[in-house]
C-alpha positions in Angstrom: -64.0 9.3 -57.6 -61.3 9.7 -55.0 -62.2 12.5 -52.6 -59.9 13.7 -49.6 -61.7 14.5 -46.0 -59.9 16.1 -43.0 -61.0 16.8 -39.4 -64.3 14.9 -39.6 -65.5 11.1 -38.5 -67.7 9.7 -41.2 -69.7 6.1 -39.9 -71.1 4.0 -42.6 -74.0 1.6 -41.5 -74.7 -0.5 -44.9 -78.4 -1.9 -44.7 -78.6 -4.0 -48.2 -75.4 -4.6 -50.5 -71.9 -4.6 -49.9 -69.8 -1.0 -50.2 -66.0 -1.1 -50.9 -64.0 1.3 -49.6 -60.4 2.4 -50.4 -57.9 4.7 -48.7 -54.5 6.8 -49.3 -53.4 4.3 -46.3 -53.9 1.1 -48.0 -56.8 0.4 -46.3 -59.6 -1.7 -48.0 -62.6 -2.3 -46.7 -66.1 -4.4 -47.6 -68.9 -3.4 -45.9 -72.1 -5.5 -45.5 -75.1 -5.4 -43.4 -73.9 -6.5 -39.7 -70.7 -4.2 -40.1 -70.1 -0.5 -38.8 -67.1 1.2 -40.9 -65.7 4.1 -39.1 -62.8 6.7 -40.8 -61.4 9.1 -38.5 -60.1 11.3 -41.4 -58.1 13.1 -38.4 -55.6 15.0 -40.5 -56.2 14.2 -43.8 -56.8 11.1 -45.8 -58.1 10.4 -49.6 -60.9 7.7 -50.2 -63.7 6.3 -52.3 -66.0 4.1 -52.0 -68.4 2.3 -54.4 -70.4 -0.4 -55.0 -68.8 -3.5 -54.6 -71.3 -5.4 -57.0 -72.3 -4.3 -61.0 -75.9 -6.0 -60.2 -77.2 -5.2 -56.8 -77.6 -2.0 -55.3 -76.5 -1.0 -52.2 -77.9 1.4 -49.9 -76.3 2.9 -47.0 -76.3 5.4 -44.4 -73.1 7.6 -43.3 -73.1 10.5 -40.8 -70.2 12.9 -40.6 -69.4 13.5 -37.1 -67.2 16.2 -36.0 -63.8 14.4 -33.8 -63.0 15.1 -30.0 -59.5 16.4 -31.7 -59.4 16.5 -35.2 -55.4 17.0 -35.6 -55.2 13.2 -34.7 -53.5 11.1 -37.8 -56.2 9.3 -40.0 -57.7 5.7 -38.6 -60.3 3.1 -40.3 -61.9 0.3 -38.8 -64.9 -2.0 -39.1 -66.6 -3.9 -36.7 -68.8 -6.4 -36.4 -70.8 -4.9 -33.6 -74.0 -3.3 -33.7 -72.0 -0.2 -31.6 -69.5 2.2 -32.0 -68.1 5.1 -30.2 -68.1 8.4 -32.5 -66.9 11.6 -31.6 -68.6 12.8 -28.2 -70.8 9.9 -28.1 -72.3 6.5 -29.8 -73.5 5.1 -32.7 -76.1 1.7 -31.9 -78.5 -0.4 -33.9 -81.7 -1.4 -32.9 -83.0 -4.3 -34.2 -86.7 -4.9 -34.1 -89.0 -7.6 -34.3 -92.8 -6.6 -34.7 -93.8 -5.7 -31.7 -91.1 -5.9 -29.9 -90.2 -2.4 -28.0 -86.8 -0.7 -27.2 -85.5 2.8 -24.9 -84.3 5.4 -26.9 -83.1 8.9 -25.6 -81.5 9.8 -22.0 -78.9 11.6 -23.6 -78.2 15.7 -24.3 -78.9 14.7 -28.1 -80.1 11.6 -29.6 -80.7 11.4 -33.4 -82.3 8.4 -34.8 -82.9 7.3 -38.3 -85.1 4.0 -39.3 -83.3 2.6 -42.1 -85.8 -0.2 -42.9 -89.3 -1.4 -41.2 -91.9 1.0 -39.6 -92.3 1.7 -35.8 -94.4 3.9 -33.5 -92.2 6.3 -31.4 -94.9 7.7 -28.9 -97.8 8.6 -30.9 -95.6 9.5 -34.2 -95.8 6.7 -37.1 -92.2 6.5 -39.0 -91.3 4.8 -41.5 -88.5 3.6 -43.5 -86.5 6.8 -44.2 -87.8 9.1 -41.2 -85.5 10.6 -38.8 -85.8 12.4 -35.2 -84.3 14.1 -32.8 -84.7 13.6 -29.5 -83.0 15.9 -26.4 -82.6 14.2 -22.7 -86.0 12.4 -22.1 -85.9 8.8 -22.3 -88.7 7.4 -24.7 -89.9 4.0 -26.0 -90.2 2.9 -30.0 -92.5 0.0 -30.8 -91.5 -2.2 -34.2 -94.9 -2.1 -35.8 -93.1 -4.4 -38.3 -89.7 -5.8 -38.4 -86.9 -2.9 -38.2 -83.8 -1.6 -38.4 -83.5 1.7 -36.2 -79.6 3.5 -36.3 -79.3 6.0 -33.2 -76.6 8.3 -32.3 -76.2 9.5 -28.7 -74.1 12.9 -28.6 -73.0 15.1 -25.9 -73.3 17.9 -28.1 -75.9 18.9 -30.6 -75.3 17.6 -34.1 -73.2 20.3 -36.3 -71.9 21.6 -32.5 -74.8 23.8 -31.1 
């Protein structure tokens, strides 16, 4: 259903399955795995998305970041990069082979979630689904199979403190 949002950033990472989205600017998006959708809902804008097929699922992860200045109008982009700059900081993707190792942290507030694969982040196991957050130290993950690990680097504390 067609919900409205104002004054907030919402970034949409889809890991398997496409998501259609549709907004009260004529904007119509397909996301798929590779893409980053951002909406800066600035001051005010309707949407919905859904699934864009009736036989796959689609999972996906969004996180609703609080804008620099939220009296901005409403904007909507995807990108093909595995970055994008949100509100007060950035939104990556790490990729993973097994084994393969990758810095994470060096920022006030770093918040990472491992969408798929497993990895060891200092002596902690996580798996698919697992999130942490991480203040100013700069720490290394280790794929322990092949992963997909989103991270957002904020000035600020996630909700503002």
């Amino acid at each position: 259903a067609s919900h409205r949002h104002r004054g907030v950033d919402l970034v949409t990472w889809v890991v398997s399955g496409t998501l259609v989205h549709e907004d009260s600017l004529g904007n119509r998006g397909e996301v798929t795995p590779g893409v980053v959708q951002v909406l800066s809902a600035g001051t005010g804008v309707e949407h919905v998305e859904r699934n864009g097929s009736t036989v796959e699922p689609v999972y996906y992860v969004q996180a609703w970041v609080a804008p620099d200045d939220p009296d901005l109008p409403p904007t909507y982009a995807l990108s093909t990069a595995t970055s994008a700059e949100v509100a007060g900081g950035r939104f990556s993707v790490e990729r993973l082979a097994a084994g393969q190792r990758a810095g994470v942290g060096g920022a006030p507030y770093v918040h990472l979630f491992l969408a798929r694969g497993a990895l060891q982040l200092d002596q902690v196991a996580l798996a698919a689904g697992d999130a942490v957050r991480l203040t100013a130290q700069l720490t290394q993950v280790r794929a322990t199979e092949p992963c997909e690990l989103l991270v957002w680097t904020m000035a600020a504390a996630l909700g503002g403190r």
